[in-house]
DRENDO-1510 file (C-alpha; in Angstrom, 1 decimal, always signed):
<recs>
REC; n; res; u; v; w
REC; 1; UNK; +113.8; +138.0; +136.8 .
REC; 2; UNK; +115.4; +137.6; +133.2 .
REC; 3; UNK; +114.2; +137.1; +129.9 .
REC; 4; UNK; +117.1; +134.5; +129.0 .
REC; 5; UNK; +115.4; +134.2; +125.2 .
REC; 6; UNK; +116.8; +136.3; +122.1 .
REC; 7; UNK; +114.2; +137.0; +119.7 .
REC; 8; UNK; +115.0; +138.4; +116.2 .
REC; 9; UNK; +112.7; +139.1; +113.3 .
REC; 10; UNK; +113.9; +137.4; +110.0 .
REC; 11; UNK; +114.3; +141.0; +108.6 .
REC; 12; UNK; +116.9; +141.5; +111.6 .
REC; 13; UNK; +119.2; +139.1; +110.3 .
REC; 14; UNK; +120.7; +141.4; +108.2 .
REC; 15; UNK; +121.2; +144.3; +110.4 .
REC; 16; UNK; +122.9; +141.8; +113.3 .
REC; 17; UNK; +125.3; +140.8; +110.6 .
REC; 18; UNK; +126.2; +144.4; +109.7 .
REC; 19; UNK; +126.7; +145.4; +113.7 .
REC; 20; UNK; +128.8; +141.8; +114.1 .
REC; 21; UNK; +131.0; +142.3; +110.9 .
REC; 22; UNK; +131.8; +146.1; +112.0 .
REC; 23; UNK; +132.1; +145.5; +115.6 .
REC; 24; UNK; +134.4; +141.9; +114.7 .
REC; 25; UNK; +136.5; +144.6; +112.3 .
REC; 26; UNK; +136.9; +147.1; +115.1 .
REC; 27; UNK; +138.1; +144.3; +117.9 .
REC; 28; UNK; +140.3; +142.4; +115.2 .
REC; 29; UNK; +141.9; +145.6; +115.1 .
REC; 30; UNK; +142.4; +146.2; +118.0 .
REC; 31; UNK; +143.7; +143.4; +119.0 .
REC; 32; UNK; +146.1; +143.7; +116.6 .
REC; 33; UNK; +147.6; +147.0; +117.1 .
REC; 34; UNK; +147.6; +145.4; +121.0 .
REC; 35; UNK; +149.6; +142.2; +120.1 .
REC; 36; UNK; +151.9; +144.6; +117.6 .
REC; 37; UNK; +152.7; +146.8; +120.3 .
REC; 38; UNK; +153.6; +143.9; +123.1 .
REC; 39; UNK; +156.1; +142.9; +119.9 .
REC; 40; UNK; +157.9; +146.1; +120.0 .
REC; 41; UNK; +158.6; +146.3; +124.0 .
REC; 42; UNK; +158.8; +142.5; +124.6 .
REC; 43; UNK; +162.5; +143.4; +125.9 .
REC; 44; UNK; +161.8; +146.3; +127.9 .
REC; 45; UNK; +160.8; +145.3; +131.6 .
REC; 46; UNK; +159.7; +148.7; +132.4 .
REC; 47; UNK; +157.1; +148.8; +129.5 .
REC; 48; UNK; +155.8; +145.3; +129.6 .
REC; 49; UNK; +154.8; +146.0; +133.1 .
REC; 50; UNK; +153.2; +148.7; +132.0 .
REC; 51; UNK; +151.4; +147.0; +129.2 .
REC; 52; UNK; +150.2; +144.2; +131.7 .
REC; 53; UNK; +148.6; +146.8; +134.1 .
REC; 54; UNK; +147.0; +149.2; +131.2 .
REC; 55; UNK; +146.0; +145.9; +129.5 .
REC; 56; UNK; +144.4; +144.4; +132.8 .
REC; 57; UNK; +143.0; +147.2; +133.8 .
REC; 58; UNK; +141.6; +148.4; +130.7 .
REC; 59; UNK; +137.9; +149.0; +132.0 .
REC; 60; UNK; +137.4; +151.2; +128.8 .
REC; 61; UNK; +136.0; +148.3; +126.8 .
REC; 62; UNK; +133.5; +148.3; +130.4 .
REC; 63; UNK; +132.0; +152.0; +129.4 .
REC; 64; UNK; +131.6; +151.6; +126.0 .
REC; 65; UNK; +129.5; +148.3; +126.6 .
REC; 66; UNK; +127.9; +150.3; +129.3 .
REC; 67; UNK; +127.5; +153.0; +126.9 .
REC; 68; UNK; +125.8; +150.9; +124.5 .
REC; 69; UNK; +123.8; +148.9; +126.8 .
REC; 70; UNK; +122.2; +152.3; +128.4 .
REC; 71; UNK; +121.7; +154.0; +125.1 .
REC; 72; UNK; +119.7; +150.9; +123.4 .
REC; 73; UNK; +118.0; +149.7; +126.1 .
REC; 74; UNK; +118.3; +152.1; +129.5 .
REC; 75; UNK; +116.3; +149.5; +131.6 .
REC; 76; UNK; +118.6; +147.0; +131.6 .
REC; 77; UNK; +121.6; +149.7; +132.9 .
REC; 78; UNK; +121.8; +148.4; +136.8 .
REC; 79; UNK; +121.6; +144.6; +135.4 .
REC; 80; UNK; +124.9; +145.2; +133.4 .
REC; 81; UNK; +126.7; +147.0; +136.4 .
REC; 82; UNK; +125.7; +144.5; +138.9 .
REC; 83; UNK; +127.1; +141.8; +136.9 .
REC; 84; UNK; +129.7; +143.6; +135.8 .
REC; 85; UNK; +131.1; +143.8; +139.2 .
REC; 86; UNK; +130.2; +140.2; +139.6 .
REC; 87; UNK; +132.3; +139.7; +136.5 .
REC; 88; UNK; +135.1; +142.1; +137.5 .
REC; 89; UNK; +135.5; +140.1; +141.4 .
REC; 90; UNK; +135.9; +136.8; +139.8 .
REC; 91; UNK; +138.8; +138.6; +137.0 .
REC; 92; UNK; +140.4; +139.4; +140.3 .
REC; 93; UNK; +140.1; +135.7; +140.6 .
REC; 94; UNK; +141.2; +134.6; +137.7 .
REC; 95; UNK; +144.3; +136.9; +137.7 .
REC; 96; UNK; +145.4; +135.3; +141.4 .
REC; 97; UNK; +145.0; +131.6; +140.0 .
REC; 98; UNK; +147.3; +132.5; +137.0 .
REC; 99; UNK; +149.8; +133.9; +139.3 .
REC; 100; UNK; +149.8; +130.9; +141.5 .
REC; 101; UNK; +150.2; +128.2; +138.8 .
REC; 102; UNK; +152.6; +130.3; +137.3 .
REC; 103; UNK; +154.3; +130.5; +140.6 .
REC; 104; UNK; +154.1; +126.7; +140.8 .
REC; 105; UNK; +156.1; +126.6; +137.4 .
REC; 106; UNK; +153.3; +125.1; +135.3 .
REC; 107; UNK; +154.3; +125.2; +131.3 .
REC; 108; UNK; +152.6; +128.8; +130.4 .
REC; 109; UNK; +150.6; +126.5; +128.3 .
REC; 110; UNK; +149.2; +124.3; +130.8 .
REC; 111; UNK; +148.5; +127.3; +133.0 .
REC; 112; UNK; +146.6; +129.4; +130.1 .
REC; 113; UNK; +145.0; +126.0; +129.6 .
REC; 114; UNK; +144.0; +125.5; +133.5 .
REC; 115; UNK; +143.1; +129.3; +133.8 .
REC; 116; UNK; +140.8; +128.9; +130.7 .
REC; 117; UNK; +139.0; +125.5; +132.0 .
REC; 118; UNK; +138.2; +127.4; +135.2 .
REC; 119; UNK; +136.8; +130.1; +133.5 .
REC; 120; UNK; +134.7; +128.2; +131.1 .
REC; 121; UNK; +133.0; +126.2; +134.1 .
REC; 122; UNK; +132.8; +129.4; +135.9 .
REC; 123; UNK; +131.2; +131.1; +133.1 .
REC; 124; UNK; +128.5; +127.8; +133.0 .
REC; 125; UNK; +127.9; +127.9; +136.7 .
REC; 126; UNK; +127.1; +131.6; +136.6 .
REC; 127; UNK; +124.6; +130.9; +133.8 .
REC; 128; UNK; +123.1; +128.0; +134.9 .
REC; 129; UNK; +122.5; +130.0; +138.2 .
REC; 130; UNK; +121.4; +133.2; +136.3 .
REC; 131; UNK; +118.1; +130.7; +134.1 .
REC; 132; UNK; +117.4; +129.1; +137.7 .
REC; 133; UNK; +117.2; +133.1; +138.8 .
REC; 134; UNK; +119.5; +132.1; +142.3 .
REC; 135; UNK; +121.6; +135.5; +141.3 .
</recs>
C-alpha cells in the first residue's frame, strides 16, 4: 500500500538542506512570535482563552502541508487527508487526557510528561501498523 523507503540522490542532499534550513527558520519564528505573544496576555483571562482555542485549532499549518503535499506530489493528496483525520481524532484525544490529569492535579510537568509518553507510543503504534499495512 506504502512505499515506507525515502530515497535521495547524493546531489539531493543539498537541496533538502536548503528546504530544512528555510522551513526550520520560518517555524523557529513562528514559534517565537507565538511564545512572545502568550508573554504579553499571560494575565488576561479573556485573551489566553483565546490564544488556547486559536492555537488548538490552528488547522492552518493542516492546508499549507496539504498545499504542499498536492502541489509536489498530487497522488499522494487523499493519503494525507485520511491520516490527517486520523491524526486530528487522536489530537481530540490527546487534548481530553491533558485535561483529565490536569484535573487530577498532576504537576503540569508530570502531565506534559504523561501526555507526551502517550503520544510517542501512539505515534509508534500507528507506524508500526502503517509498515504492517493494517491501516
Amino acid at each position: 500500500m506504502y512505499n515506507m523507503k525515502i530515497n535521495i540522490e547524493k546531489n539531493e542532499y543539498n537541496i533538502l538542506l536548503y528546504i530544512f534550513s528555510k522551513n526550520f527558520l520560518y517555524g523557529g519564528i513562528v514559534i517565537g512570535i507565538c511564545l512572545t505573544l502568550l508573554e504579553l496576555i499571560k494575565y488576561n483571562k479573556n485573551l489566553v482563552g483565546f490564544y488556547a482555542f486559536a492555537s488548538a485549532s490552528f488547522f492552518i499549518i493542516n492546508l499549507l502541508q496539504f498545499y504542499y503535499i498536492d502541489k509536489i506530489n498530487p497522488e499522494m493528496s487523499s493519503v494525507f487527508l485520511y491520516h490527517t483525520v486520523v491524526g486530528g481524532i487522536l489530537w481530540v484525544l490527546y487534548s481530553v487526557i491533558l485535561y483529565i490529569f490536569y484535573l487530577k492535579n498532576l504537576h503540569a510537568n508530570t502531565n506534559i510528561l504523561f501526555t507526551l509518553i502517550i503520544i510517542t507510543i501512539t505515534w509508534i503504534i500507528y507506524y508500526i501498523l502503517l509498515i504492517k499495512k493494517i491501516i
